[in-house]
ZATOR-574804 format. One record per residue (C-alpha): residue in one letter; x, y, z. Coordinates in steps of 0.05 Angstrom, whole numbers, padded with zeros to 5 digits, always signed. Layout:
N
AXYZ ...
***
This chain:
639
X-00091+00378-01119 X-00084+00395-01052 X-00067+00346-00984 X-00104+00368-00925 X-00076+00335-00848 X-00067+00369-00786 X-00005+00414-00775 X+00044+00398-00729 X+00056+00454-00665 X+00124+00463-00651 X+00130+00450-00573 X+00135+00491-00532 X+00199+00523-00511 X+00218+00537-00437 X+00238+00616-00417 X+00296+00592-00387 X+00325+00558-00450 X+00306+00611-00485 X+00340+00662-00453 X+00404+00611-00453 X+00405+00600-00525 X+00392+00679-00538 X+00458+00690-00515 X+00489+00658-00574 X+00519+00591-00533 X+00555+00540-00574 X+00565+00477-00529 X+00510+00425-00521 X+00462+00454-00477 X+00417+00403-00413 X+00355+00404-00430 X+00287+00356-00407 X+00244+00335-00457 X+00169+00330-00431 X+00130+00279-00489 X+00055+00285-00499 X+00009+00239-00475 X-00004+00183-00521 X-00075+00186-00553 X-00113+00129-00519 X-00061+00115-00469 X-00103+00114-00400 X-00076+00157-00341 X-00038+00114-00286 X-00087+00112-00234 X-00068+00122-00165 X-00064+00060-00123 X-00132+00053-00078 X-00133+00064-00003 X-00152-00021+00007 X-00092-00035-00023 X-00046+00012+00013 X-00068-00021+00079 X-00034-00086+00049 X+00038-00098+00054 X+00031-00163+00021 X+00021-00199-00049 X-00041-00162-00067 X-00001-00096-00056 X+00056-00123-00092 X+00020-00141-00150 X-00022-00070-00150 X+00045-00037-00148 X+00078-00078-00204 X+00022-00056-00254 X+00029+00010-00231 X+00094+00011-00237 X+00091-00022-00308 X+00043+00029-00338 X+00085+00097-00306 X+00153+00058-00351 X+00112+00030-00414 X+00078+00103-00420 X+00146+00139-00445 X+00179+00073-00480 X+00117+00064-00523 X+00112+00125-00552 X+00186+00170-00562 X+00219+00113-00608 X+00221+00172-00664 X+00243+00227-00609 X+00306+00164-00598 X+00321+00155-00671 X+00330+00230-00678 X+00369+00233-00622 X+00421+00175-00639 X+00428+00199-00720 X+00453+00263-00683 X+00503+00228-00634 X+00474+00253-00570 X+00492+00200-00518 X+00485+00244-00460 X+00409+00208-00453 X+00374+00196-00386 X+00291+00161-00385 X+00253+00200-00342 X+00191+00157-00342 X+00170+00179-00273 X+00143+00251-00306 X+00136+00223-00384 X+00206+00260-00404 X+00273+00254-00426 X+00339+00290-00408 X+00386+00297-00454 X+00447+00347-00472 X+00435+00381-00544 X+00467+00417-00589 X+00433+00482-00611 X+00414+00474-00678 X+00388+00403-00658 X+00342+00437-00608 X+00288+00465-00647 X+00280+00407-00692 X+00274+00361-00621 X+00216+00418-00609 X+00186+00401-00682 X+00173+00317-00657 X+00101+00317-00659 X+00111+00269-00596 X+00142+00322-00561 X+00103+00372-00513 X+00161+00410-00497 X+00238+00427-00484 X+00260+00467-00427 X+00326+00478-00391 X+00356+00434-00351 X+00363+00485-00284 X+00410+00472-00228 X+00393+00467-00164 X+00433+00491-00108 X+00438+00449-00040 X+00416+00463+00026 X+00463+00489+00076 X+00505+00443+00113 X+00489+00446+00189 X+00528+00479+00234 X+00535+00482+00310 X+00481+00541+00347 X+00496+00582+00398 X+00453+00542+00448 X+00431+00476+00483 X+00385+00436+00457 X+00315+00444+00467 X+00267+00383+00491 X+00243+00387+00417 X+00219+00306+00418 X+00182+00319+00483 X+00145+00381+00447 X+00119+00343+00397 X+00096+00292+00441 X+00133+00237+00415 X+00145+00203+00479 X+00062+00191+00486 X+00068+00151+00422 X+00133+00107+00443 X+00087+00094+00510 X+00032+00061+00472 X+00083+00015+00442 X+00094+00055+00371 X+00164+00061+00346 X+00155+00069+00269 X+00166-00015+00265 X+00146-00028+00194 X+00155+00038+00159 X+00217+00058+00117 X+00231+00128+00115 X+00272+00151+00048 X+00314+00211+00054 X+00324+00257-00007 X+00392+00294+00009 X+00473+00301+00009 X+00474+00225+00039 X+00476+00192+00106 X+00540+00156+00140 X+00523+00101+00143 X+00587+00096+00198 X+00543+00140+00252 X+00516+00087+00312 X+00459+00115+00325 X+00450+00112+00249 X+00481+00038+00221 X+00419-00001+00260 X+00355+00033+00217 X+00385+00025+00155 X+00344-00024+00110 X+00402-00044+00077 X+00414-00087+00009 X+00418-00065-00057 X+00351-00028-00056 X+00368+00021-00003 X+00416+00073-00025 X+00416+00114-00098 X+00480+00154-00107 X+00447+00199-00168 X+00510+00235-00166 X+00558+00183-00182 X+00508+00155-00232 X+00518+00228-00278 X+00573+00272-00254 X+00622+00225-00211 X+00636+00160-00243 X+00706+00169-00210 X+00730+00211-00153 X+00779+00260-00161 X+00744+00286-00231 X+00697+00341-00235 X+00712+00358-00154 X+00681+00298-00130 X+00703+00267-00072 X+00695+00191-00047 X+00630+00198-00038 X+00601+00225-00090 X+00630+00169-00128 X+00607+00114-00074 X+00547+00071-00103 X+00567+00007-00060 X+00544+00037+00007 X+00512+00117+00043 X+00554+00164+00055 X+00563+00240+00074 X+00612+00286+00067 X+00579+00348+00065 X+00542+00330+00144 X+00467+00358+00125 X+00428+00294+00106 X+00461+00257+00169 X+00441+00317+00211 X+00369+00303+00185 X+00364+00230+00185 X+00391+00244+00263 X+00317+00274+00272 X+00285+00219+00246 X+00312+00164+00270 X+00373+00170+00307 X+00386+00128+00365 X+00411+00147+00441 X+00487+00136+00445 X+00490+00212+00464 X+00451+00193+00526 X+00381+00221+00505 X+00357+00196+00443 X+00358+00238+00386 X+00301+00212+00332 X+00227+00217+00332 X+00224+00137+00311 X+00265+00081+00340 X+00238+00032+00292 X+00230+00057+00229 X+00281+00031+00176 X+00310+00090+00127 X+00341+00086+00063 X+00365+00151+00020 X+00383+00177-00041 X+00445+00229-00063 X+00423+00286-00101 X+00485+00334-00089 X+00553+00337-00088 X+00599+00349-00032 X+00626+00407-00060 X+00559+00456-00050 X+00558+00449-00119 X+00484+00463-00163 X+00446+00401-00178 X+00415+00383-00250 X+00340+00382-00242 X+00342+00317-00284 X+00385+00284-00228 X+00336+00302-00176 X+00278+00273-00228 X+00317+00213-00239 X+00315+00203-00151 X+00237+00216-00143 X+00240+00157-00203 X+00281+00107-00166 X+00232+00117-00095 X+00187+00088-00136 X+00227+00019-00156 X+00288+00012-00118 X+00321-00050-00143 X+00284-00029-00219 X+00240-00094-00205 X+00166-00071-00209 X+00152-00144-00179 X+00170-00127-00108 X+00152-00081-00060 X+00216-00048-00034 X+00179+00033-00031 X+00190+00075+00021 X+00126+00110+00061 X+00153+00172+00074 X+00200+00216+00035 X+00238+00263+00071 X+00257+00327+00026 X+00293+00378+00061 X+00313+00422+00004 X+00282+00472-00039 X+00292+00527-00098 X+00328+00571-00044 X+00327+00642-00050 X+00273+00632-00116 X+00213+00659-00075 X+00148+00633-00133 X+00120+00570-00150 X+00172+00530-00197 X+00128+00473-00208 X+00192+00422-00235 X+00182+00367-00193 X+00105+00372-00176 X+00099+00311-00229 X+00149+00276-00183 X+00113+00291-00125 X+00044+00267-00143 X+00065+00207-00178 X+00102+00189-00103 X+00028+00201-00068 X-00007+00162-00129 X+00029+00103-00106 X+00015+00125-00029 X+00082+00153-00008 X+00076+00217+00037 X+00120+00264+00013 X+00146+00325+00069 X+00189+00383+00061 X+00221+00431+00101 X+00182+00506+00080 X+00252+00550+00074 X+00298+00592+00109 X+00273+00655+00074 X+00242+00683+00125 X+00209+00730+00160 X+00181+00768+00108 X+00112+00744+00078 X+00109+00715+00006 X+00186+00680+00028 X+00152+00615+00007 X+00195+00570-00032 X+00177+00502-00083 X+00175+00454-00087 X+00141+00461-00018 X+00097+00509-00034 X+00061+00462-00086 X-00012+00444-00072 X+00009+00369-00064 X+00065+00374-00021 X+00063+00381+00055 X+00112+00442+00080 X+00136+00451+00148 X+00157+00512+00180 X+00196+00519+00244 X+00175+00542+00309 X+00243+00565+00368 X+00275+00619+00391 X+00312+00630+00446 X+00274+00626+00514 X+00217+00598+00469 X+00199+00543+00441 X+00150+00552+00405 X+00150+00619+00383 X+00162+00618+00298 X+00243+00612+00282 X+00261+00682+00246 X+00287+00648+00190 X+00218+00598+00176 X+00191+00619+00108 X+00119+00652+00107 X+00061+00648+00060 X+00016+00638+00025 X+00034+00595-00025 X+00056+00625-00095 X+00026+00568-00121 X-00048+00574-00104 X-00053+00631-00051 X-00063+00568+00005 X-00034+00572+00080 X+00038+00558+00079 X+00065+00527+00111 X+00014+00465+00132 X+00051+00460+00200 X+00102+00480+00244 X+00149+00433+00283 X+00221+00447+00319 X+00285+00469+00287 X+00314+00513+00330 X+00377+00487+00353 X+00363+00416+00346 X+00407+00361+00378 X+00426+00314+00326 X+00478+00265+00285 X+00543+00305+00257 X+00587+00265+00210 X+00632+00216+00236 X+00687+00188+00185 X+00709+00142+00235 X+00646+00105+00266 X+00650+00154+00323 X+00579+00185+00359 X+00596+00262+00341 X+00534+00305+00350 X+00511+00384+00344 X+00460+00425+00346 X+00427+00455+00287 X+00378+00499+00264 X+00336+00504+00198 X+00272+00480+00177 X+00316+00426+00137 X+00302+00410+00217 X+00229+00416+00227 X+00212+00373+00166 X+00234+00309+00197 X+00193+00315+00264 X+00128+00309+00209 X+00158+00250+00179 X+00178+00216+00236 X+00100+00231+00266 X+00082+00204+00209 X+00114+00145+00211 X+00099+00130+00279 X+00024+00135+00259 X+00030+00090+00197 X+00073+00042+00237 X+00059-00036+00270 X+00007+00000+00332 X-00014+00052+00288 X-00055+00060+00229 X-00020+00018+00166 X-00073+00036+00124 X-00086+00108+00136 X-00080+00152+00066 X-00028+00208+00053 X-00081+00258+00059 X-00114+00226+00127 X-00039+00232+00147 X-00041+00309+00138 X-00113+00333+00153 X-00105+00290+00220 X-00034+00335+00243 X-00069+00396+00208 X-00130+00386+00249 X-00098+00363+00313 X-00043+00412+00318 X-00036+00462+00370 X-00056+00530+00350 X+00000+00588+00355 X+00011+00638+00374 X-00036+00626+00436 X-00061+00698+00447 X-00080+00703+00370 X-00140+00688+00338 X-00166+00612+00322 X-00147+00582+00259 X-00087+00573+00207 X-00045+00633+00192 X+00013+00646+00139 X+00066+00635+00201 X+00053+00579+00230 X+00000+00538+00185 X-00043+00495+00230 X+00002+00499+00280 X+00049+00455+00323 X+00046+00385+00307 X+00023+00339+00369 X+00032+00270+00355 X-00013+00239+00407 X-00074+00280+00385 X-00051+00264+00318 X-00054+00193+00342 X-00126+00206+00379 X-00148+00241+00312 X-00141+00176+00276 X-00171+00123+00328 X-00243+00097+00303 X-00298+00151+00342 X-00325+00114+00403 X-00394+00080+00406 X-00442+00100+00460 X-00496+00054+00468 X-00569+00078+00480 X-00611+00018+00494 X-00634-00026+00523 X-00615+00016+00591 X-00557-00011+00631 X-00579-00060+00678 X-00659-00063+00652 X-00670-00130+00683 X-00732-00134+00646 X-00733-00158+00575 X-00761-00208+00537 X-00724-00265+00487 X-00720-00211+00431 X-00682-00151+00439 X-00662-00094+00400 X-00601-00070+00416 X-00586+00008+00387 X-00530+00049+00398 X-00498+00113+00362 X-00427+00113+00315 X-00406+00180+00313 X-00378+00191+00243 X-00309+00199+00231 X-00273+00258+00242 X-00232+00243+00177 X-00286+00217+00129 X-00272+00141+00137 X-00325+00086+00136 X-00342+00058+00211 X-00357-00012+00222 X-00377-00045+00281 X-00379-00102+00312 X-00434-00128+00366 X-00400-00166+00420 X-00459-00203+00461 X-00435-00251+00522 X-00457-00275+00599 X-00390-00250+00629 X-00379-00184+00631 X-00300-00193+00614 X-00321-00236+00539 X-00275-00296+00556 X-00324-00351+00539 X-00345-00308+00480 X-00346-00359+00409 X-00336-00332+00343 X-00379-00354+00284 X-00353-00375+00230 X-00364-00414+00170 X-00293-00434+00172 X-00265-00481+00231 X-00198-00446+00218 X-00238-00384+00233 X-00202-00342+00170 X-00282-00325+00137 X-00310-00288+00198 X-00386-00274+00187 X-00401-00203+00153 X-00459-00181+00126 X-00490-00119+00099 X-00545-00088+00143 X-00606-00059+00106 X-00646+00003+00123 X-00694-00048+00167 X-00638-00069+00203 X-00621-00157+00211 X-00651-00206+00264 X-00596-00253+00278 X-00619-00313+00319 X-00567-00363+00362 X-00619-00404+00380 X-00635-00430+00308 X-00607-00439+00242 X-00577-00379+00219 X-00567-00366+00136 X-00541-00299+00115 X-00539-00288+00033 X-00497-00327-00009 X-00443-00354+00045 X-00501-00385+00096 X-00475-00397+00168 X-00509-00471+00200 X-00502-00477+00272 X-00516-00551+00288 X-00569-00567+00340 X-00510-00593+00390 X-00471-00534+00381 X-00535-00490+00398 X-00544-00512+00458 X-00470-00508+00479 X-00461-00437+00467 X-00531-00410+00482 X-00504-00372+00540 X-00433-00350+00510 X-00443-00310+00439 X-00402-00276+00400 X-00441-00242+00344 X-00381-00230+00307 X-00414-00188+00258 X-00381-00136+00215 X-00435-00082+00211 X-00423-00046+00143 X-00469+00005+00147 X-00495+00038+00080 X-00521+00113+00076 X-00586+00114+00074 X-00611+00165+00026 X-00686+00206+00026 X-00722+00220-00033 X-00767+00269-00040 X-00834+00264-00068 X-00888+00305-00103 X-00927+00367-00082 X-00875+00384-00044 X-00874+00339+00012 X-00797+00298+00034 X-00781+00245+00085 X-00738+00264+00131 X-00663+00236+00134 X-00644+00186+00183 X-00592+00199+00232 X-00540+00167+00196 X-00503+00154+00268 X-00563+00109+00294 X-00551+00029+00293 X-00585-00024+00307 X-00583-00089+00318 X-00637-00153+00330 X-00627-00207+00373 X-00672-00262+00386 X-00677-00324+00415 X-00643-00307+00485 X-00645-00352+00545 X-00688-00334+00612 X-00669-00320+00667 X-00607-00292+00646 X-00558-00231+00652 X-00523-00216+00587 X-00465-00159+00572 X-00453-00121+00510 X-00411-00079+00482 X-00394-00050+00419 X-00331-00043+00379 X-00309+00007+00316 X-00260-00002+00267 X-00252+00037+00207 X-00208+00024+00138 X-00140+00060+00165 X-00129-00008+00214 X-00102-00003+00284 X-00132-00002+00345 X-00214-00007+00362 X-00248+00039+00396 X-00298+00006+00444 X-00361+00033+00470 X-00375+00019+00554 X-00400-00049+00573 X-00480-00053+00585 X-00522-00106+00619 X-00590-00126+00613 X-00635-00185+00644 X-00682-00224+00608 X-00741-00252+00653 
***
């Protein structure tokens, strides 16, 4: 008799735990325990661009089952991997559901037989991570690093970052600082001490001070996240303001001590986990839309890929994630991760003294360990940087710093100027970076065209990031301005340049008798006016006519007879052109229709009263929100 199954594979075993437990250790060694996927178990999807653009219920209730699948894929499935662990007495347990893990501290002998779960993909070692450098004061003045980025063109057209909230991953924030105490989101929801939740229950054990024991409000002792949050979106009680945003609201997470003390990579895992559900309520919508990550493996030139799980489930759910590139530099291959990952955005620093934007000495270089990319993506200021310095007391204490712990922040502060109330709510992560890739200034000026290991792209510019991003301008082609000529029907054709970005360009037709539109008249279906009148516009293009009863598929539109006459002279054809590709197929023997110029559009209008002068204009809009682009205003007679 024999019984035939599938043997179980031992999981796999991380170097670095094996190299710790090959030196004979006897304590319970940190370790993260990475679960297979479940068989059936469908991958969490990332949310969709429509409902990004959304900060309201259908958002929230995307992001609750999103949020429900990431924590119901690791609590289905490791109940054995739990039993084992309790029969053993490990109580040292922390869910990582954000990356499909567990931490946990194990004995040695228990380790292989945690390897031997057949849930269990594999064990490796929980690494510590050192922290970033605290700031301190450079040799000179501050440079006009806002004004290089072109922040002040933004705060002119009226964007300040309203509407955003900008997380900071770091040693804190004091929360005491004024230009500091306004942004702050505040509540429960808005600050994650993930020391005090493993190490620091209590000050005074384990050399941690008050803060790292403070879960009640932000703090800082150690000066470097203030000094960043200070970039981002610190105000002007110095007498020039300091941060890229005004408006933006921030909110931050503690991921190491006080002390310059290593962090757990678990405790870091557990932070990326809480950006995702701040109050643990998948029901609301309290996620940041930027992380700030000024911190790296430092001095661990290679690609470390720890937290790149973290890091895409963050975008997945449509939160930008920036850090700073590394202070490795200037030798090439002195890129660091988790920056140097092919979903993160990195950003190197450009100042020197007497230059601005020459690249700082100390920015790391690429290309990427990771996948032989550009690195970094882009280049901003952080060469000594005016910003926030700690202030125990509630007092406005400022330096100047330098680092591309520095740099990072101008990106998300652009950022969050772009994806701010004025900007572009429902621009992507990715249309976020490929419009300051592509609109950055290329350096160094007298070197050839294109992206380089030193400075990426180049130096952001905000307002061509900002110009980047605007919906490409109509230009109408006929009938010719002024034509005085035409009959009742008219065809009115004009050309949509296609989007720089990718994005789908709708239009819409504004038709009136005075050239400014203010006796224009919206149709609608709706007397509210909340259903305005879209319809999909075939290859043969749609005859609307004012004049008549109008019906357009299922939701017809009936314009009485009285209300006919009353607005034949004053029309608003407030039609949402969504314009389909039209796609050529190619016949036999050879032959093929050509391809349409998929930037002509049309439009029909009939009907039209004699004798009259009419204006029209055309408008562009894409997905991202925000401002229209409009085309010039036309006029044409009809005899």
């Amino acid at each position: 008799m024999c019984l035939c199954g599938n043997p179980v594979t031992a999981a796999e075993l991380g170097p670095h735990l094996l190299s710790v437990l090959s030196r004979g250790t006897t304590g319970s060694v940190p370790v993260i325990i990475t679960l297979k996927p479940e068989p059936g178990l469908e991958q969490v999807a990332p949310l969709a661009a429509d409902i990004r653009a959304h900060k309201g219920e259908r958002r929230r209730l995307a992001r609750m089952h999103h949020l429900r699948q990431l924590k119901q894929r690791t609590a289905r499935h490791r109940q054995q991997l739990r039993d084992l662990l309790a029969a053993n007495h490990v109580s040292k347990v922390k869910s990582l559901w954000l990356i499909d893990s567990v931490a946990a501290e194990l004995p040695p002998n228990l380790i292989d037989e945690v390897a031997a779960q057949p849930e269990v993909l594999a064990v490796r070692y929980d690494r510590l991570i050192d922290p970033p450098a605290s700031p301190t004061p450079a040799a000179t003045a501050a440079t006009s690093n806002l004004t290089l980025i072109k922040a002040p063109d933004l705060w002119n057209l009226g964007l300040t970052g309203q509407s955003t909230t900008i997380a900071l991953m770091d040693t804190g924030v004091d929360i005491n600082h004024p230009d500091l105490t306004p942004s702050y989101r505040g509540g429960s929801n808005s600050w994650f001490n993930a020391i005090a939740a493993t190490d620091c229950l209590t000050a005074g054990t384990n050399n941690c001070d008050f803060c790292d024991a403070d879960t009640s409000q932000p703090c800082d002792s150690a000066g470097h996240g203030t000094a960043v949050a200070g970039v981002l979106v610190g105000g002007s009680n110095s007498g020039q303001t300091i941060g890229v945003t005004s408006g933006a609201q921030w909110i931050a997470t503690k991921i190491f001590k006080s002390d310059d003390s290593a962090t757990p990579e678990s405790t870091i895992h557990k932070s990326f986990q809480w950006l995702l559900d701040p109050d643990n309520n998948p029901a609301t919508d309290d996620t940041p839309d930027i992380l700030n990550a000024s911190w790296g493996f430092s001095a661990v030139n290679g690609c470390l890929l720890t937290f790149e799980a973290d890091v895409q489930a963050l975008r997945n759910a449509g939160i930008a994630v920036v850090f700073s590139a590394g202070n490795d530099g200037p030798a090439q291959g002195s890129d660091v991760s988790p920056a140097n990952y092919a979903n993160s955005y990195a950003v190197g620093s450009v100042g020197a003294v007497g230059d601005p934007t020459l690249i700082s000495d100390f920015s790391s270089r690429g290309p990427s360990s990771c996948n032989s990319a550009i690195f970094p993506d882009i280049v901003a200021p952080g060469f000594s940087i005016l910003t926030a310095d700690i202030s125990l007391a509630g007092s406005a204490t400022y330096l100047t710093a330098s680092g591309t712990s520095f740099s990072a922040p101008h990106i998300t502060g652009v950022m969050a100027l772009l994806r701010g109330q004025g900007g572009f709510p429902g621009a992507s992560v990715k249309e976020l970076e490929d419009a300051l890739r592509l609109s950055a200034q290329d350096l160094p000026l007298n070197a050839p065209d294109g992206p380089d290991n030193d400075y990426g792209y180049g130096l952001v510019d905000a307002k061509a990031a900002y110009d980047l991003l605007l919906p490409p301008v109509p230009a109408l082609l006929s009938p010719a301005d002024q034509n005085n000529g035409l009959a009742t029907d008219v065809t009115l054709t004009w050309k949509q340049p296609l989007d720089a970005l990718g994005a789908a360009v709708s239009n819409t037709v504004l038709l009136d008798t005075d050239p400014n539109f203010s006796n224009t008249v919206l149709l609608d279906t709706d007397p509210n006016f909340s259903n305005p009148l879209s319809f999909p516009v075939t290859a043969a293009m749609a005859t609307i006519t004012p004049a008549s009863y109008a019906m357009f598929g299922l939701g017809a539109l009936l314009l009485p007879l009285g209300l006919r006459k009353k607005y034949r002279a004053a029309l608003l054809l407030g039609l949402t052109l969504t314009l389909f590709a039209l796609l050529s197929a190619c016949g036999g023997g050879g032959s093929s229709t050509p391809a349409p110029d998929p930037t002509l559009r049309s439009l029909d209008v009939t009907g039209l009263t004699t004798g009259t002068t009419y204006y029209w204009k055309v408008e562009a809009r894409t997905p991202r929100g925000g401002p229209v682009s409009d085309s010039g205003v036309w006029s044409f007679g009809v005899k």
